[in-house]
C-alpha positions as CSV (number, residue, x, y, z in Angstrom):
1,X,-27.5,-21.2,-1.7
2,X,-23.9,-21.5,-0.7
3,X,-23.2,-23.0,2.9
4,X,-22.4,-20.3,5.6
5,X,-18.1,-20.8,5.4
6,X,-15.8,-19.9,8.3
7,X,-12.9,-17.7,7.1
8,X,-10.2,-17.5,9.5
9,X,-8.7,-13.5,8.4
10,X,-4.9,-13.5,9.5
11,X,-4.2,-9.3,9.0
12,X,-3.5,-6.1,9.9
13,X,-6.4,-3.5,11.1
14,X,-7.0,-0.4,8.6
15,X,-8.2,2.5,10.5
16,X,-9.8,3.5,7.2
17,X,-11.9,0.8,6.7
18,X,-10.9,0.3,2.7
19,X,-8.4,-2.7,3.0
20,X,-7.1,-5.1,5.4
21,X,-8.9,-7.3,7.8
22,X,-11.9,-4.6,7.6
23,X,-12.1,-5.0,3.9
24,X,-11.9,-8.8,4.2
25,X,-14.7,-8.9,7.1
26,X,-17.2,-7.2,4.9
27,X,-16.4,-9.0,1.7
28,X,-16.8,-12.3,3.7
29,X,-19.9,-11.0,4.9
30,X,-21.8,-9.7,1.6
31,X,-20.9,-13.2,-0.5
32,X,-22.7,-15.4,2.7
33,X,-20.0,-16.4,4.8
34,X,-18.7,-15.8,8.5
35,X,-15.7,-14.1,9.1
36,X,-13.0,-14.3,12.6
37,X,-9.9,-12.7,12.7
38,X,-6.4,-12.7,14.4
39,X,-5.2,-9.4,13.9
40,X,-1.1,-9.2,13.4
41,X,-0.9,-5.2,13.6
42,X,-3.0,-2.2,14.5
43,X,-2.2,1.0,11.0
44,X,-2.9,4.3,10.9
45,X,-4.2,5.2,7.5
46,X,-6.5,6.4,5.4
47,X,-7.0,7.1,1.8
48,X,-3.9,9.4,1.7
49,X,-1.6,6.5,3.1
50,X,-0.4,5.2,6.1
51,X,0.9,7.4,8.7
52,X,1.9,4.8,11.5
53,X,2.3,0.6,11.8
54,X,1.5,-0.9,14.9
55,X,2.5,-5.0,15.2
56,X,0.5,-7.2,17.4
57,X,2.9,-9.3,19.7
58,X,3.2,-12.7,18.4
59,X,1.8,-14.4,21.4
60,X,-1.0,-12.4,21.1
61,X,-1.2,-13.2,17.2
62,X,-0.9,-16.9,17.7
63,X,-3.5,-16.9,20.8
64,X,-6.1,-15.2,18.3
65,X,-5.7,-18.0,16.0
66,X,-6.0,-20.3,18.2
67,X,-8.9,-19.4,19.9
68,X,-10.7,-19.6,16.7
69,X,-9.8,-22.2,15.1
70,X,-10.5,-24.4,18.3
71,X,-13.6,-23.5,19.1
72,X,-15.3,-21.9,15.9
73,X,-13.1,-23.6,13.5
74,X,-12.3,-22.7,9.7
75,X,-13.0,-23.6,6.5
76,X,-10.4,-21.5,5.2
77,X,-7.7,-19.1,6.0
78,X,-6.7,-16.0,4.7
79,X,-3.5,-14.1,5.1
80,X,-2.8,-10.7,4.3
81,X,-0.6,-8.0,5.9
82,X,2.2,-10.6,8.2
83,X,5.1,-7.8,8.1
84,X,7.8,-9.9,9.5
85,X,9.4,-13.1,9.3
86,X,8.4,-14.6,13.0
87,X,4.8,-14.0,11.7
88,X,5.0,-15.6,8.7
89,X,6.7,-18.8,10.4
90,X,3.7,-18.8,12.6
91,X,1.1,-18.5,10.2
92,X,3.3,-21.4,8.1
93,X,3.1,-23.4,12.0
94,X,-0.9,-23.1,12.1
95,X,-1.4,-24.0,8.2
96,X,0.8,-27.2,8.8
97,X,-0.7,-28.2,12.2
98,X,-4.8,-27.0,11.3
99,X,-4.6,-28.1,7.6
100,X,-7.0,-25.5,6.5
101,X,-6.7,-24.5,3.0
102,X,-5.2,-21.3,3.0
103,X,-6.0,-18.4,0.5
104,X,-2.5,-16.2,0.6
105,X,-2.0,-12.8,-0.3
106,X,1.5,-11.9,0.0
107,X,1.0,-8.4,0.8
108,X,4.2,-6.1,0.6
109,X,3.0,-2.7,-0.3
110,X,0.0,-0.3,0.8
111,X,-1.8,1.7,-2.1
112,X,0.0,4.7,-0.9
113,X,3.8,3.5,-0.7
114,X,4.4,2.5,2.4
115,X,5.7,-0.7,3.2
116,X,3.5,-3.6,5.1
117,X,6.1,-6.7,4.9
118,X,9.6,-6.5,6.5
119,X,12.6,-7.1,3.4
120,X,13.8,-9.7,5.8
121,X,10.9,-11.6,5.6
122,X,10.1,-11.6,1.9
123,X,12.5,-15.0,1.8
124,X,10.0,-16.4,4.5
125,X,7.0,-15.8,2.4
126,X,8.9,-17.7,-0.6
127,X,9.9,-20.3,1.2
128,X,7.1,-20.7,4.1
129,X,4.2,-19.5,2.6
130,X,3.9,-20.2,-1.2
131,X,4.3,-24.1,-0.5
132,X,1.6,-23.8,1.7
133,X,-0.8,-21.8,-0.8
134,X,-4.7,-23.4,-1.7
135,X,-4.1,-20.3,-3.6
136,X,-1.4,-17.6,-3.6
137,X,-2.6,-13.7,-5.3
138,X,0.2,-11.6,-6.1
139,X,-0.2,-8.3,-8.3
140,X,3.0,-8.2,-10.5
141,X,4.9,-6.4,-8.4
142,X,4.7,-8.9,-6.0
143,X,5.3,-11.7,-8.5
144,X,8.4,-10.1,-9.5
145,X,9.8,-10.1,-6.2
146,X,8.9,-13.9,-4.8
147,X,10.5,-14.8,-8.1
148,X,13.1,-12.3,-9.2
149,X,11.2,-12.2,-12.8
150,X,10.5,-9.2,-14.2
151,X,7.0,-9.2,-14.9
152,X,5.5,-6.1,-16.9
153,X,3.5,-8.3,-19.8
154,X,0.5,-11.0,-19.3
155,X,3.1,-13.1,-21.0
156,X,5.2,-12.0,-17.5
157,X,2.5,-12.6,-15.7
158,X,2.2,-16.4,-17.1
159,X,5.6,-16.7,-16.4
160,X,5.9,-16.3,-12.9
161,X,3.0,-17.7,-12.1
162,X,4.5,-20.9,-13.8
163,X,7.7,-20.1,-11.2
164,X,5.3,-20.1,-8.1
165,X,3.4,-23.1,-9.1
166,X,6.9,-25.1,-9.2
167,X,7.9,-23.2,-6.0
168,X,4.8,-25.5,-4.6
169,X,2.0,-23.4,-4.9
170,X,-1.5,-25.4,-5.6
171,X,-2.6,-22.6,-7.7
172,X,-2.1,-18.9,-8.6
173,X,-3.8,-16.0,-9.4
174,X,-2.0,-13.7,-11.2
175,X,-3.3,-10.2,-11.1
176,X,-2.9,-7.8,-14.1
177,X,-4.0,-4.3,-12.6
178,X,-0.5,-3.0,-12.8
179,X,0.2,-3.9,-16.2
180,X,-0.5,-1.3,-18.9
181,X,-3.2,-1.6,-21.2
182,X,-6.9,-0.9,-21.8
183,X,-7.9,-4.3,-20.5
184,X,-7.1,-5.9,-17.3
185,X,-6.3,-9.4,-17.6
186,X,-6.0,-12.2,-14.2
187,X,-4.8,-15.4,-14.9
188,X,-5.7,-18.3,-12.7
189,X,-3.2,-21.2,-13.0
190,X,-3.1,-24.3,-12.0
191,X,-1.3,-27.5,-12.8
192,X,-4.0,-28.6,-15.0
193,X,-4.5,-25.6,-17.0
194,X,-5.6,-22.1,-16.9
195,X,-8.7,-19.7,-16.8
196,X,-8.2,-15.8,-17.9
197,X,-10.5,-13.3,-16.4
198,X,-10.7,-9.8,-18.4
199,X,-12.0,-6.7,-18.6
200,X,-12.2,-3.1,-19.6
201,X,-10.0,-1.3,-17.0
202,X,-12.0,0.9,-14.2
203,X,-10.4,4.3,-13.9
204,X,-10.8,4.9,-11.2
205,X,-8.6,6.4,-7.8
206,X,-10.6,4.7,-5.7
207,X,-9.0,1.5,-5.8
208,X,-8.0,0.9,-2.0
209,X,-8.3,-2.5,-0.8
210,X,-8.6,-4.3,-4.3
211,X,-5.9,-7.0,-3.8
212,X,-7.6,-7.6,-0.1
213,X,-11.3,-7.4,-1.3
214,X,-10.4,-10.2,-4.5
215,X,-8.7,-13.2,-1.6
216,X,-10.8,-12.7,0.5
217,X,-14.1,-12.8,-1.9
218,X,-12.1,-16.4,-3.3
219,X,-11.5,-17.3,0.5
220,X,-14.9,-17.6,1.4
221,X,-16.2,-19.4,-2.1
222,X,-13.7,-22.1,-1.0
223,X,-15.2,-22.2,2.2
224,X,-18.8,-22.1,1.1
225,X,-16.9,-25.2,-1.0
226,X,-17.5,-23.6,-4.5
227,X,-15.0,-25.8,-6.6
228,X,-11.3,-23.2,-7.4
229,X,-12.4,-21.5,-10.9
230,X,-16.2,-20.4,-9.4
231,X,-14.8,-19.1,-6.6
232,X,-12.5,-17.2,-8.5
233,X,-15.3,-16.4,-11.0
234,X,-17.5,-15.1,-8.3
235,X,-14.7,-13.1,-6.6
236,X,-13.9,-11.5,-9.8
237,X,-17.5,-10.2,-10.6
238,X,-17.9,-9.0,-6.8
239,X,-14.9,-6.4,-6.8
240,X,-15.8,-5.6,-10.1
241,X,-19.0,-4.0,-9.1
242,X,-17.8,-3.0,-5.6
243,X,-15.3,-0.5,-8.1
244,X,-18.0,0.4,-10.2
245,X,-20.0,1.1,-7.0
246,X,-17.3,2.9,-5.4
247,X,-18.6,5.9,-2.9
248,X,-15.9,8.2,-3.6
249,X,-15.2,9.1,0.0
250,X,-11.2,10.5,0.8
251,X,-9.1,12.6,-1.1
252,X,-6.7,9.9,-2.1
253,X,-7.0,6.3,-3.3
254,X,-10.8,5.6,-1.6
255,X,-12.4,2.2,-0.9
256,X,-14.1,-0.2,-2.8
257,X,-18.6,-0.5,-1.8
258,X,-18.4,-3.8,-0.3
259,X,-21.9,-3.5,0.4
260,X,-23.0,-3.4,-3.0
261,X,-24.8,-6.9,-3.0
262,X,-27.7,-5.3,-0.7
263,X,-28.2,-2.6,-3.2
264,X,-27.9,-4.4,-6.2
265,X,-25.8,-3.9,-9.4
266,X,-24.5,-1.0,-11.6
């Protein structure tokens, strides 16, 4: 039995409940750990998109943080929607001062279009961020643009992930959703090697929160203190059936059934 595992969740709210810190609360939750936030902006969405953004003032981000991670603590910390640069030098402040591993995922883009990171402050992320990464999770859209590759193959994919390891990353996970083909491939990378995880692709339009669901399912293995390539393992397995388990509520991109575990498999 894994240990309990503090994630610290540094993201925005989603009304809908599908992604952001909702998604990563109930994916910390079903694999055993305990989850605490600081929430960095308030969305309106659902599965059709996102009608309104909301930020949290910084002070207010910052004094979340804080709170937690000196009286609860953290075993880990996961990022995901920052949307400006002054966030994303705070989060980089906290990593440097707490030294808590930090699971990033550099989010830019909600399923539906709209944009969740400033264009100002992708050079922050680059620079900031992916230094600081336990383990950084771009998609290859993301990819491309913290390392101006174009990345449309798993060869792509390998590529840029070797870019953001020698940008100071500790280890990648490059995500192959959004690369053709009948079979999705991930790549963990690492220094010391790599470790490919591959399936057949889930059609599926009910595919919101993915990207959140899959750090924060690694964030908590690391906390539990799973070593890298089984918390990835177990991550991978848990959105896997949370797609397969999907509910099928909305009438555009719906959520993932974190919940799956208390139900049981496929």
């Amino acid at each position: 039995m894994p240990a309990l595992g503090r994630v610290l969740i540094i993201a925005g709210s989603d009304s809908g409940g599908g992604a952001g810190l909702q998604a990563d609360i109930k994916t910390v939750t079903a694999l055993g750990g305990y989850a605490a936030t600081a929430v960095t902006a308030v969305t309106v969405q659902n599965t059709l998109g996102v009608s309104a953004v909301h930020p949290i003032p910084l002070a207010v981000i910052e004094a979340q943080a804080r709170a937690v991670l000196d009286d609860i603590g953290a075993d880990a910390i996961k990022t995901g929607m920052l949307g400006d640069a002054p966030t994303v030098e705070l989060v980089a402040r906290l990593l440097d001062e707490y030294g808590v591993p930090a699971v990033i995922d550099p989010v830019m883009v909600a399923k539906g279009g709209a944009a969740l990171l400033a264009a100002e402050a992708l050079a922050a992320v680059r620079e900031r961020l992916v230094p600081r990464a336990a383990l950084l999770t771009p998609n290859a859209p993301e990819a491309a643009a913290l390392t101006g590759l174009e990345v449309a193959t798993t060869d792509d994919l390998r590529r840029a992930g070797e870019a953001l390891l020698a940008a100071g990353a500790r280890a990648v996970l490059m995500k192959g959703g959004h690369v053709p083909g009948a079979r999705v491939v991930d790549i963990l990378m690492t220094p010391h090697g790599e470790t490919l995880f591959e399936g057949e692709r889930i059609e599926s339009r009910h595919t919101h929160g993915t990207g959140c669901t899959l750090a924060s399912a690694c964030a908590a293995g690391l906390a539990q203190g799973l070593p890298l390539a089984a918390a990835v393992a177990r991550a991978w397995d848990y959105v896997h059936e949370a797609l397969l388990h999907a509910p099928g509520f909305g009438a555009g991109h719906g959520p993932l059934d974190h919940a799956w575990p208390l139900r049981g498999r496929a």
